[in-house]
C-alpha positions as CSV (number, residue, x, y, z in Angstrom):
1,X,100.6,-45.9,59.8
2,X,103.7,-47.3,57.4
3,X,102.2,-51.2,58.1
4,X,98.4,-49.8,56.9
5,X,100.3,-47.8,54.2
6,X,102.3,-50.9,52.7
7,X,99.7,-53.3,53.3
8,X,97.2,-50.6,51.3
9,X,99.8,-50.1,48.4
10,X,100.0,-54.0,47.9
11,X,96.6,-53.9,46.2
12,X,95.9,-50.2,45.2
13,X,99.1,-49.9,43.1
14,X,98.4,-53.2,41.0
15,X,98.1,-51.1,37.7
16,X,95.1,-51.7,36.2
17,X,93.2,-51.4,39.6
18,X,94.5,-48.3,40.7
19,X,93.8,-46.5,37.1
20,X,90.3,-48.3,37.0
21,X,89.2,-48.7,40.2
22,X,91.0,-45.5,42.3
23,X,91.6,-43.2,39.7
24,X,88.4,-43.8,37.5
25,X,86.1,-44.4,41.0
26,X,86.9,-40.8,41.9
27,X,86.9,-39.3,38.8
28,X,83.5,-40.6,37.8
29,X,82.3,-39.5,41.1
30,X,84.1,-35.8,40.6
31,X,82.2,-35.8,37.5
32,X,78.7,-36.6,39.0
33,X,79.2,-34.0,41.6
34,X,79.9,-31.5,39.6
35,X,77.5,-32.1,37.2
36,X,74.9,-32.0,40.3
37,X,76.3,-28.8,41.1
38,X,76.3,-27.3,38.1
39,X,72.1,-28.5,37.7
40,X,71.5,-27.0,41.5
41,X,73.0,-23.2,40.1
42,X,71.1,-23.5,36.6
43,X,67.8,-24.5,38.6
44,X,68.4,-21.5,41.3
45,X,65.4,-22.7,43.5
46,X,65.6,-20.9,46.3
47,X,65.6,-23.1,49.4
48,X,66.7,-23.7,52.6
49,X,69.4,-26.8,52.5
50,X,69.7,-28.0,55.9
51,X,73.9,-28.4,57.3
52,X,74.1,-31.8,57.0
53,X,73.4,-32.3,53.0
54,X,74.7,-28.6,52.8
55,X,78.4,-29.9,54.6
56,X,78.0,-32.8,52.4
57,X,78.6,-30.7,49.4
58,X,81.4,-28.0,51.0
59,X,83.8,-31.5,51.7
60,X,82.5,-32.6,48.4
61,X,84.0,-29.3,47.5
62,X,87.2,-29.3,49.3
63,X,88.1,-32.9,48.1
64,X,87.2,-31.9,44.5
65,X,89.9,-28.5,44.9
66,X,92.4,-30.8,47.1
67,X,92.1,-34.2,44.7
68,X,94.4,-33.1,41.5
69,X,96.9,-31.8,44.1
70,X,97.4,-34.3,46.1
71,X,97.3,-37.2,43.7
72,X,100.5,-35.3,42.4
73,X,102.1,-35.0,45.6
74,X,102.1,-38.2,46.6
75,X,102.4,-40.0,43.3
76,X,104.9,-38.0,41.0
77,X,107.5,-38.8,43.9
78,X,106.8,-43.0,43.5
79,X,106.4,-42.7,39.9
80,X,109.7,-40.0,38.8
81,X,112.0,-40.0,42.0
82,X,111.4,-44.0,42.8
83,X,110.4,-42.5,46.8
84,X,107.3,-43.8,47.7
85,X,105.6,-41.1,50.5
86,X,105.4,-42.4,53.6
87,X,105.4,-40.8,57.3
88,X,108.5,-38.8,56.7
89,X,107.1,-37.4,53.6
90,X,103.9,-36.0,56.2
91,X,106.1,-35.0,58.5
92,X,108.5,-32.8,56.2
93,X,105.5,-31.4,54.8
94,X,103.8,-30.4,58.2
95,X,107.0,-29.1,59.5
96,X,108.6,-27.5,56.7
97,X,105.1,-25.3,56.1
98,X,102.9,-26.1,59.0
99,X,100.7,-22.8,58.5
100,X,99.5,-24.7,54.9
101,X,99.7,-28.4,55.8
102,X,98.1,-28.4,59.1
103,X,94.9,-26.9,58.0
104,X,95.1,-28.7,54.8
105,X,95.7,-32.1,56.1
106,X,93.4,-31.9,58.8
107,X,90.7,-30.5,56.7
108,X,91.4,-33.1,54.2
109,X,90.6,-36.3,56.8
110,X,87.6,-34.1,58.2
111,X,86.2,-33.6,54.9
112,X,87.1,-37.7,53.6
113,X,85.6,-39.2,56.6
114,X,82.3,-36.6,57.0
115,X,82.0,-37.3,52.7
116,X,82.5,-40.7,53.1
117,X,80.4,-41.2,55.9
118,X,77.5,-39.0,55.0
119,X,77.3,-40.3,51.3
120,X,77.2,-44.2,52.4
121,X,73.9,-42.7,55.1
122,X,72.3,-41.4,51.8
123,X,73.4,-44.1,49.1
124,X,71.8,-47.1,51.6
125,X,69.0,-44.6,52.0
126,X,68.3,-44.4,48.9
127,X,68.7,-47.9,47.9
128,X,66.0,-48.9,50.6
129,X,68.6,-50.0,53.2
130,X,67.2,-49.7,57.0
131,X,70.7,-50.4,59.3
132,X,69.6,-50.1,62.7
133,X,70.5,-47.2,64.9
134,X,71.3,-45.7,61.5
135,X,71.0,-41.5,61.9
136,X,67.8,-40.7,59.4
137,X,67.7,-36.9,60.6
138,X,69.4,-34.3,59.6
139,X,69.4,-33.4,63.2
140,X,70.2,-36.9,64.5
141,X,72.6,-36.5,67.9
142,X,74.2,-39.9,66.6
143,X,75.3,-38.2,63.7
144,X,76.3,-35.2,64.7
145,X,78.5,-36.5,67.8
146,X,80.2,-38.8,65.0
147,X,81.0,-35.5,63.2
148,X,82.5,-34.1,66.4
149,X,84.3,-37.2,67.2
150,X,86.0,-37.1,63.3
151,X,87.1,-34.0,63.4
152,X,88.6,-33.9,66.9
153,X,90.1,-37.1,65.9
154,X,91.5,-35.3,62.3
155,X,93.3,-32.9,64.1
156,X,94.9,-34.9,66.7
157,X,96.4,-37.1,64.4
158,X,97.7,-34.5,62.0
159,X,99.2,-32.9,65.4
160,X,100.8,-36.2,66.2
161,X,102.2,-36.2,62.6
162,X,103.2,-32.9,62.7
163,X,105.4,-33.3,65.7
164,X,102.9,-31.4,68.4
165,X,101.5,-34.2,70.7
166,X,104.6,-36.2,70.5
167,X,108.3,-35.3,69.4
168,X,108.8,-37.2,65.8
169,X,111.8,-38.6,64.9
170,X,112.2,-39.9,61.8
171,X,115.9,-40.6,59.9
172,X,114.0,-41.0,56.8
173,X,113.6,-37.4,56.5
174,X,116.9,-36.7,54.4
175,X,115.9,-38.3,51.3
176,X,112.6,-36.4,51.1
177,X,114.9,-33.0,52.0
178,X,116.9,-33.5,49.5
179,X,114.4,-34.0,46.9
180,X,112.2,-30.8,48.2
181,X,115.6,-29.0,47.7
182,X,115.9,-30.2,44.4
183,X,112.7,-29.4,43.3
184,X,111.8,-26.3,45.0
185,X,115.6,-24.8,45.4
C-alpha cells in the first residue's frame, strides 16, 4: 500500500497535473453527471432502468457526495500540516470511528471500482470498441460475478486496514493522533 501510494504521489502531485488532470478530470466528469441527472428528472420518462446502468448512477452518486470530503481529508493534511496520509492515517480513521469509516471506506472502493469499471464497458461501447469476452448484457454472469468479486474484495481490505483480519501495528499513528487532537479537541 505505502510503495503504490509513494510511487502514485511521484506523478499525481506534480502541480499542474494534479490541478489539470486529477482535479479538473473529476470535476468535468462531476459536472457531466450531474448535468445528465438533472436532464433524466426534467424529462421524467417513466421507464424501467435496468440495475446495472441504474448502480452505475447510485456510485456515480456516492462518489459525487464522498468527492469534496475526501479530497479535504486527505489533502488539507499534506498541504497545511506537512503529513502526507498514508496507512496510519486509514487506520486512525477506521479505528478511532469504525461505525463511519468502515461503511464509508468500503463503500467508497465498491462504488470506484463498479463506476470505473462499468463506465469504461459503456465508453468502448459506445466508441465502437468490441474487446472479446467483454460483458454486453445487463444481465451478463461475467459481469455480475466481477461485481461480487469487488465488493467482497472492498471489504476485506478495509477490514485488513481497520485492524479486523489482521492485528495492525503501526508507530506512525502518534503524529496523526496528535493532529486529530488538535483539530477536533
Amino acid at each position: 500500500y505505502e510503495g503504490a501510494l509513494g510511487w502514485a504521489r511521484l506523478y499525481y502531485r506534480i502541480p499542474l497535473l494534479e490541478i489539470v488532470a486529477v482535479l479538473g478530470a473529476a470535476l468535468v466528469h462531476l459536472s457531466v453527471g450531474l448535468v445528465r441527472a438533472w436532464r433524466r428528472r426534467r424529462q421524467r420518462t417513466p421507464r424501467v432502468v435496468p440495475l446495472r446502468p441504474r448502480l452505475h448512477r447510485y456510485t456515480g452518486y456516492y462518489l459525487a457526495l464522498a468527492f469534496a470530503g475526501h479530497v479535504i481529508a486527505t489533502r488539507a493534511p499534506s498541504l497545511w500540516y506537512g503529513l502526507d496520509p498514508d496507512f496510519a492515517f486509514l487506520h486512525l480513521s477506521l479505528s478511532t470511528a469504525p461505525y463511519w469509516f468502515f461503511p464509508y471506506y468500503a463503500l467508497l472502493a465498491f462504488s470506484g471500482g463498479y463506476h470505473l469499471v462499468h463506465g469504461v464497458l459503456v465508453a468502448l461501447d459506445v466508441l465502437g470498441v468490441k474487446l472479446p469476452g467483454a460483458p454486453r448484457s445487463p444481465r451478463s454472469r461475467p459481469f455480475w460475478t466481477f461485481a461480487a468479486l469487488w465488493a467482497t474484495a472492498a471489504v476485506a481490505i478495509v477490514l485488513a486496514f481497520g485492524g479486523v483480519l489482521a492485528s495492525v501495528e503501526d508507530a506512525r499513528l502518534e503524529p496523526w493522533r496528535r493532529l486529530v487532537s488538535e483539530i477536533f479537541g
